[in-house]
VEXPAFI-995021 format. One line per 4 residues: number of its first residue (from 0); their letters; for each residue x negated, y negated, z negated of N, C-alpha, C. Coordinates in steps of 0.05 Angstrom, whole numbers. Example, Ala and Ser with C-alpha at 12.3 -4.5 7.8 and 13.67 -1.06 7.14 Angstrom:
<recs>
0 = AS = -264:114:-156:-246:90:-156:-264:66:-156  -257:45:-142:-273:21:-143:-258:-1:-157
</recs>
This chain:
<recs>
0 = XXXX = 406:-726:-332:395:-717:-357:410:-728:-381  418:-709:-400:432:-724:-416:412:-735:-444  427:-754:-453:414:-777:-476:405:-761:-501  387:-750:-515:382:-740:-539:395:-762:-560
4 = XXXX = 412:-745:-580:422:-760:-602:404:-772:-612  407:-799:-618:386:-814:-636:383:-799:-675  398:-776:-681:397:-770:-693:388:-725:-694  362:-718:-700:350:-691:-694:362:-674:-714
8 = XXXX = 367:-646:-705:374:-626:-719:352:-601:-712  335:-586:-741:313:-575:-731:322:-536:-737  316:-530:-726:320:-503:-727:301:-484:-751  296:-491:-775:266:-484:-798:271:-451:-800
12 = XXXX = 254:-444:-818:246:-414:-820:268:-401:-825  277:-379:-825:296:-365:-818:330:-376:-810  319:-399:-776:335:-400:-777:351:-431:-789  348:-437:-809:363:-457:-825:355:-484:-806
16 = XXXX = 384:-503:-814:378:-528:-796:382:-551:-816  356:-560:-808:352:-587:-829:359:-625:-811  369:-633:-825:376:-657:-809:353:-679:-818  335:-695:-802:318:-702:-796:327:-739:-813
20 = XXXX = 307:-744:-840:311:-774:-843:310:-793:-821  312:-817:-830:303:-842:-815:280:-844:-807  260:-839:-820:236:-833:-809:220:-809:-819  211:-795:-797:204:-769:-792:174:-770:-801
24 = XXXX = 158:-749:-818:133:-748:-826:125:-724:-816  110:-724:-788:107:-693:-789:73:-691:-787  70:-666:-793:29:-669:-809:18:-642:-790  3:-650:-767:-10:-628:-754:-29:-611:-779
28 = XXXX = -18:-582:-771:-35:-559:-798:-54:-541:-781  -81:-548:-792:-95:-534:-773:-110:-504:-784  -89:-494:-803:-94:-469:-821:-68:-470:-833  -66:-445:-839:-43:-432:-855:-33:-452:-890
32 = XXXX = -67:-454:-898:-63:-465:-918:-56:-494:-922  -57:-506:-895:-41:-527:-898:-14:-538:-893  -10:-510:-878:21:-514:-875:35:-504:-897  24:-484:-913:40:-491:-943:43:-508:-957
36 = XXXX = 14:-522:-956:9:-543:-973:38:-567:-960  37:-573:-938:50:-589:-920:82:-581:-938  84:-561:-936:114:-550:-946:123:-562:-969  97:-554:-991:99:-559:-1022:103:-598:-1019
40 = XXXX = 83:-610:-996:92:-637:-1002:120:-647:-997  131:-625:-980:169:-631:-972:159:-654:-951  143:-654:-936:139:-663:-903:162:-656:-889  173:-668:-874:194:-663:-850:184:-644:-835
44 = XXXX = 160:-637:-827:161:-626:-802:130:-621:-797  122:-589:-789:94:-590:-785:83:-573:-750  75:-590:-747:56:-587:-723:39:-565:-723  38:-534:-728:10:-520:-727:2:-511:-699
48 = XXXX = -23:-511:-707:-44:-511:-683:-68:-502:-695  -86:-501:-685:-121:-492:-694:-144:-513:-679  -157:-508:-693:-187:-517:-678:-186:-547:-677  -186:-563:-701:-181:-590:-694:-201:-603:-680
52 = XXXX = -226:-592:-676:-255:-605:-662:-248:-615:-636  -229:-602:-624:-220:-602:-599:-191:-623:-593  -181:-626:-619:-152:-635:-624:-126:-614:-618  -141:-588:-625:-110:-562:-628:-110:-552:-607
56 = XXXX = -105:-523:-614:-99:-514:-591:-85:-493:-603  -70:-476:-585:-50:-456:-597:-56:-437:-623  -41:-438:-637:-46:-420:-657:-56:-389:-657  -57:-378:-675:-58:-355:-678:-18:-340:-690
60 = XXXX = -18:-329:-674:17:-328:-675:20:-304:-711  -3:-296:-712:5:-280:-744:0:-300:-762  -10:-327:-758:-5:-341:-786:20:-344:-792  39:-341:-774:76:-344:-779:77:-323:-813
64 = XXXX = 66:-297:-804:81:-278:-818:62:-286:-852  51:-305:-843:31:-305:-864:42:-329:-884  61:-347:-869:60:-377:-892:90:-366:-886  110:-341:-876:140:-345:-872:152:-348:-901
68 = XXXX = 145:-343:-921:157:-344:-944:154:-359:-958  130:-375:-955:127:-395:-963:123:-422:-949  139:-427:-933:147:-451:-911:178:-454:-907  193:-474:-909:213:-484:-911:220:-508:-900
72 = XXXX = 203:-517:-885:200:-538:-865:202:-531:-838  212:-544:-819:212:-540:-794:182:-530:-781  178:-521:-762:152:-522:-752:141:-516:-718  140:-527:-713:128:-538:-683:97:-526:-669
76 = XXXX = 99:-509:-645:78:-498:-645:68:-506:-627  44:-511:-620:24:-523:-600:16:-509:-580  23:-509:-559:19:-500:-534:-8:-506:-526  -31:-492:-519:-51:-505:-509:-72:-494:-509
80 = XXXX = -64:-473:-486:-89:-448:-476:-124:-455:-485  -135:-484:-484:-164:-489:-491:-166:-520:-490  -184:-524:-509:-189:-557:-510:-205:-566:-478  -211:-597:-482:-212:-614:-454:-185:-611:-440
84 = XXXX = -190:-617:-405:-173:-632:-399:-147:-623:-404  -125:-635:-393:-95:-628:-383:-78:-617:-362  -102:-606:-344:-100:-596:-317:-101:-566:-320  -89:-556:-312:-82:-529:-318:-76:-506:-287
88 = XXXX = -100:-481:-292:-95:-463:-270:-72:-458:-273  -66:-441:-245:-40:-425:-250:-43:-405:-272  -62:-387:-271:-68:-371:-297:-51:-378:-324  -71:-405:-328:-64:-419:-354:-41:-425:-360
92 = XXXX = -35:-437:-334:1:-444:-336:22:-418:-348  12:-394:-330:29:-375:-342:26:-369:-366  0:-363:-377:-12:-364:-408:16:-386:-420  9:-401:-418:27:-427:-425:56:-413:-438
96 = XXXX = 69:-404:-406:97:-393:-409:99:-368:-424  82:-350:-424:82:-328:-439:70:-329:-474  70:-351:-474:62:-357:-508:92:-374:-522  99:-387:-501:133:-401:-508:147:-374:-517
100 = XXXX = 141:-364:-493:168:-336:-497:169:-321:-525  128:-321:-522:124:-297:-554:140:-310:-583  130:-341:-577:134:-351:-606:173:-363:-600  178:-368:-588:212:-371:-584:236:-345:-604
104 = XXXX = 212:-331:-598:237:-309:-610:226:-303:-640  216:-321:-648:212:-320:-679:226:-340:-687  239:-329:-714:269:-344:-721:253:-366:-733  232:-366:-743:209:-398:-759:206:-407:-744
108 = XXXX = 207:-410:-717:193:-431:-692:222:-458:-690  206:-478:-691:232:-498:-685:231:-519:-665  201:-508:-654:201:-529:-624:173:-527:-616  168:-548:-596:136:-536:-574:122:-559:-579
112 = XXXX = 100:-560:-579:87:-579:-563:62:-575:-544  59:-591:-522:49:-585:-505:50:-613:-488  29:-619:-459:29:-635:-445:14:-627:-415  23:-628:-395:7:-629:-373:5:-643:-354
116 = XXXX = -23:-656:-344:-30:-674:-332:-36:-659:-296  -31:-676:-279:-42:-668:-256:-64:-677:-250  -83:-676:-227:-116:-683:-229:-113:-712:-222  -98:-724:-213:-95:-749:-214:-86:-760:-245
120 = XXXX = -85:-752:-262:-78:-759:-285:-48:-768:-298  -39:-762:-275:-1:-764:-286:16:-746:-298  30:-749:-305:46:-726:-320:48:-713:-296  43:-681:-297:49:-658:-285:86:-655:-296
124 = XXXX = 106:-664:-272:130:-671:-280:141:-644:-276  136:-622:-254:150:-599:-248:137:-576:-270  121:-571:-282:106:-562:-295:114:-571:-334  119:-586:-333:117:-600:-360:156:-598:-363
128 = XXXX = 172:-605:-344:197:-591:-348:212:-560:-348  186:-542:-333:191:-514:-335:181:-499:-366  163:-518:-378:162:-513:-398:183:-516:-420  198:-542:-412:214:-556:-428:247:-533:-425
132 = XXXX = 251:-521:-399:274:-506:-395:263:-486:-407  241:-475:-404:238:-448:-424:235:-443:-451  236:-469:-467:239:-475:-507:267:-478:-493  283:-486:-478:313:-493:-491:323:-476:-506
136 = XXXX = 340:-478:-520:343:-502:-541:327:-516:-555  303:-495:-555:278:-520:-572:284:-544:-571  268:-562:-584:259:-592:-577:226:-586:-566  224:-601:-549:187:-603:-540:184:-638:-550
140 = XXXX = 162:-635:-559:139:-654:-557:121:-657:-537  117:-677:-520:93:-672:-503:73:-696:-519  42:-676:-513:23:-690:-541:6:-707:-535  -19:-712:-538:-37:-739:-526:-48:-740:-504
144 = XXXX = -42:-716:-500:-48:-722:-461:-35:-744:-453  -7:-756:-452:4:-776:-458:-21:-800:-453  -35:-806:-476:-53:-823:-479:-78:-818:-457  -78:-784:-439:-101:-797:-415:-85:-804:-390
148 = XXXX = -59:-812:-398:-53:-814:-361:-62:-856:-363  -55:-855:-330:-67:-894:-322:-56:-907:-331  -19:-891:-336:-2:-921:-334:18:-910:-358  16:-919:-379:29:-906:-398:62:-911:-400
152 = XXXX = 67:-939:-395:97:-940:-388:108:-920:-358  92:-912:-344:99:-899:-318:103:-878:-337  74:-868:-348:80:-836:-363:101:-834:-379  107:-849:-393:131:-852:-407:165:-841:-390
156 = XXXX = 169:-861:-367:190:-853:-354:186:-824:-346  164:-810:-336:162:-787:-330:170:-769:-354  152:-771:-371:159:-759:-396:192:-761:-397  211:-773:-396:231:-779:-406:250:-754:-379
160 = XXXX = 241:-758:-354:248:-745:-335:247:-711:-345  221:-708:-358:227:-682:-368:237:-666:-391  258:-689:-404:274:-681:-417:253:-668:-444  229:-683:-457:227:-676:-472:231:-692:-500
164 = XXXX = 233:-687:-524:251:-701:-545:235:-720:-556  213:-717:-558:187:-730:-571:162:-739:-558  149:-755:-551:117:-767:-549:101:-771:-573  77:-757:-573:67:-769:-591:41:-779:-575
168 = XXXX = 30:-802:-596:16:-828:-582:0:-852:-591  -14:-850:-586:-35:-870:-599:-37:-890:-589  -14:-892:-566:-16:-924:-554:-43:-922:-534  -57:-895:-522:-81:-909:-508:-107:-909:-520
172 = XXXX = -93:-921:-537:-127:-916:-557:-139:-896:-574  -157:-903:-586:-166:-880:-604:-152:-871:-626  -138:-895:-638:-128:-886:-658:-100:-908:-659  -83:-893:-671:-54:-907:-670:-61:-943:-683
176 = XXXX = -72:-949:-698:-83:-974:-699:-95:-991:-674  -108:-974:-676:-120:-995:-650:-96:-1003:-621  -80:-978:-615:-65:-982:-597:-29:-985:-608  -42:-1001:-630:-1:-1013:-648:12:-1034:-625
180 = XXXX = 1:-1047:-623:16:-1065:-597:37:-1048:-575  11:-1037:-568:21:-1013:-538:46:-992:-551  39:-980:-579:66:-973:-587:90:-986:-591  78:-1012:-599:106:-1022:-605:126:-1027:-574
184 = XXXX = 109:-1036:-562:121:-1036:-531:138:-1007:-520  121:-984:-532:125:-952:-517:159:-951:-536  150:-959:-562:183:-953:-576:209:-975:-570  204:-991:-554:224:-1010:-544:226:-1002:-514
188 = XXXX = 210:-985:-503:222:-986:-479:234:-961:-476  229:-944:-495:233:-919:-505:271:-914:-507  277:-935:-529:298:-932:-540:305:-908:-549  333:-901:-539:341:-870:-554:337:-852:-536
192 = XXXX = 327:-859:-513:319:-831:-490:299:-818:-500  276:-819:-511:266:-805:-524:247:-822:-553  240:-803:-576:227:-818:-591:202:-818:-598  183:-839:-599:160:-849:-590:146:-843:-617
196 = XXXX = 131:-822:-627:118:-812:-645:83:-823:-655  79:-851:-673:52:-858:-663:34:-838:-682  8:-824:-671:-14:-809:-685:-39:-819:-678  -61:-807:-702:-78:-816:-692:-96:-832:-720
200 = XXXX = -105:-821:-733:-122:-834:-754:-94:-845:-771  -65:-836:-772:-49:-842:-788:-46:-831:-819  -41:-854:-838:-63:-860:-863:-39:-869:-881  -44:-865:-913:-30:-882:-921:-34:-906:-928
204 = XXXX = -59:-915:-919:-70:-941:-910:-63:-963:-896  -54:-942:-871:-40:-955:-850:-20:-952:-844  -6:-940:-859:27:-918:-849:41:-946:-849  47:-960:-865:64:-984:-877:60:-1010:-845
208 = XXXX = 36:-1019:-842:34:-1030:-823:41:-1024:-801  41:-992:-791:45:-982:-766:81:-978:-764  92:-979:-784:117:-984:-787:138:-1007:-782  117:-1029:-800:129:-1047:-796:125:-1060:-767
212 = XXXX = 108:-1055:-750:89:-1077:-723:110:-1048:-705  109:-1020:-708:122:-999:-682:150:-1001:-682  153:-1006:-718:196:-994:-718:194:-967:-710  175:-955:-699:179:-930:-692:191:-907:-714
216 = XXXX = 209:-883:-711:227:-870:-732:213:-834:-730  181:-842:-730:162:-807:-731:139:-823:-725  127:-805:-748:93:-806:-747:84:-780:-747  57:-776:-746:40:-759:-742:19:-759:-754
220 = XXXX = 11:-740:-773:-23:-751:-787:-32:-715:-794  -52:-717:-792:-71:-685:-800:-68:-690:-836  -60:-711:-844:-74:-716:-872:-99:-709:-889  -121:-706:-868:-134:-692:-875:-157:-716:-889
224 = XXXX = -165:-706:-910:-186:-734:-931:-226:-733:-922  -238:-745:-917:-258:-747:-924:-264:-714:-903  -280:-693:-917:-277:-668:-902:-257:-651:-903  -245:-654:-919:-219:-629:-924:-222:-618:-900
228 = XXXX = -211:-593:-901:-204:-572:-887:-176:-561:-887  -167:-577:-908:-135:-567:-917:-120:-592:-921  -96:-601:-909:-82:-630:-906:-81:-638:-942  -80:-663:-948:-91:-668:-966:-53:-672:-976
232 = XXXX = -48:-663:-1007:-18:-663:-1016:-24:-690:-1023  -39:-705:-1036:-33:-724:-1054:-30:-748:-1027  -42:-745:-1008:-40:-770:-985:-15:-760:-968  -3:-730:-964:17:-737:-959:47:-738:-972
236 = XXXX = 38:-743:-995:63:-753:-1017:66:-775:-1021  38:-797:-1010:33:-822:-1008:44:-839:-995  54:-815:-966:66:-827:-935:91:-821:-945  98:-798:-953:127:-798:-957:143:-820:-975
240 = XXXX = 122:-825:-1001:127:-851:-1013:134:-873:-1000  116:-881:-984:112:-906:-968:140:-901:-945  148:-886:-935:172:-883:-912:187:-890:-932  197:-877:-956:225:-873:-966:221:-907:-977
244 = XXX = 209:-918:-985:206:-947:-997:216:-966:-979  206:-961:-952:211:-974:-931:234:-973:-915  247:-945:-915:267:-936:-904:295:-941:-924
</recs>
């Protein structure tokens, strides 16, 4: 398997390739209107998906044609036939591959995310790399399923086996705070084989701490305030503040 450059090149809306800071801000959008909004804050990179009650699940593929003119950011689409577990029929699985295919050939798609667990709770390694050969060139993310397998440094090497570019991770716990330790461990053993993305109640509260205790070089946050329903601009202009100060 060869080594991902410690340095990302993203494939954004029509096409255009953006070279990725020192540290990466990317903001799961769980509506159209926040992936504009996400745009207008000049975020690195957005995660869409739907249905956050569940923690996302695949989009609706016409919000593309809906924010394409007004999105200029990379954007990453969420694989993920239905909320609960990570165990997946064959059905689903194909669901799976036939939603890569649809959204791949849209020139705005710039990578996957997705995760699959086997019933024993380990990374589904044959499964989770056929996904990964079918985005190539994409980049994949595999997402918090991550956080239900036993052994997270095991899941880790697995993860890395399937050649995907990104983890994102809460360290285990509920929220990237609570499990900062276990990240900071996941991004040192990580190194440049892949990069260790912490999410998870990520704040500009906490962005600064989770920086300094992970070193990790990508976060992950909904930015979403109080109830919003739409990622909040002023908190993620807050994070972007807080990276570039730090970086």
């Amino acid at each position: 398997m060869s080594t991902p450059p410690p340095v990302s090149f993203f494939r954004g809306v029509g096409g255009h390739t953006h070279r990725s800071p020192m540290a990466v801000l990317e903001v799961a959008c769980f509506n159209p209107s926040s992936a504009i909004a996400a745009s207008a804050a000049q975020v690195d990179r957005i995660e869409l998906c739907s249905n956050p009650t569940v923690g996302g699940v695949t989009p609706d593929i016409e919000w593309l044609s809906q924010i394409s003119d007004k999105v200029d950011i990379p954007i990453n689409i969420m694989i993920r036939p239905r909320g609960g577990n990570f165990v997946y029929s064959d059905s689903e699985f194909d669901e799976m591959k036939q939603t890569i295919a649809l959204y791949k050939s849209n020139a705005a798609v710039n990578g996957f995310v997705f995760g699959i667990l086997l019933p024993n709770g380990k990374v589904d390694i044959a499964r989770t790399s056929e996904l990964v050969r079918q985005a190539s060139p994409l980049p994949c993310t595999f997402h918090r399923a991550f956080d239900d397998t036993p052994d997270l440094l095991e899941a880790l090497e697995d993860a890395v086996k399937c050649n995907v570019r990104t983890i994102l991770t809460s360290g285990g716990c509920r929220t990237a705070v609570d499990g900062v330790d276990t990240l900071a461990q996941l991004v040192k053993r990580a190194g440049s084989r892949v990069t260790i993305m912490p999410g998870g109640g990520v704040r500009s509260g906490n962005l600064a701490t989770l920086i300094s205790t992970t070193q990790a070089t990508a976060y992950h946050s909904s930015a979403l305030v109080d109830t919003d329903q739409v990622a909040n601009t002023a908190e993620m202009k807050s994070m972007k503040e807080i990276i570039a100060t730090i970086y």
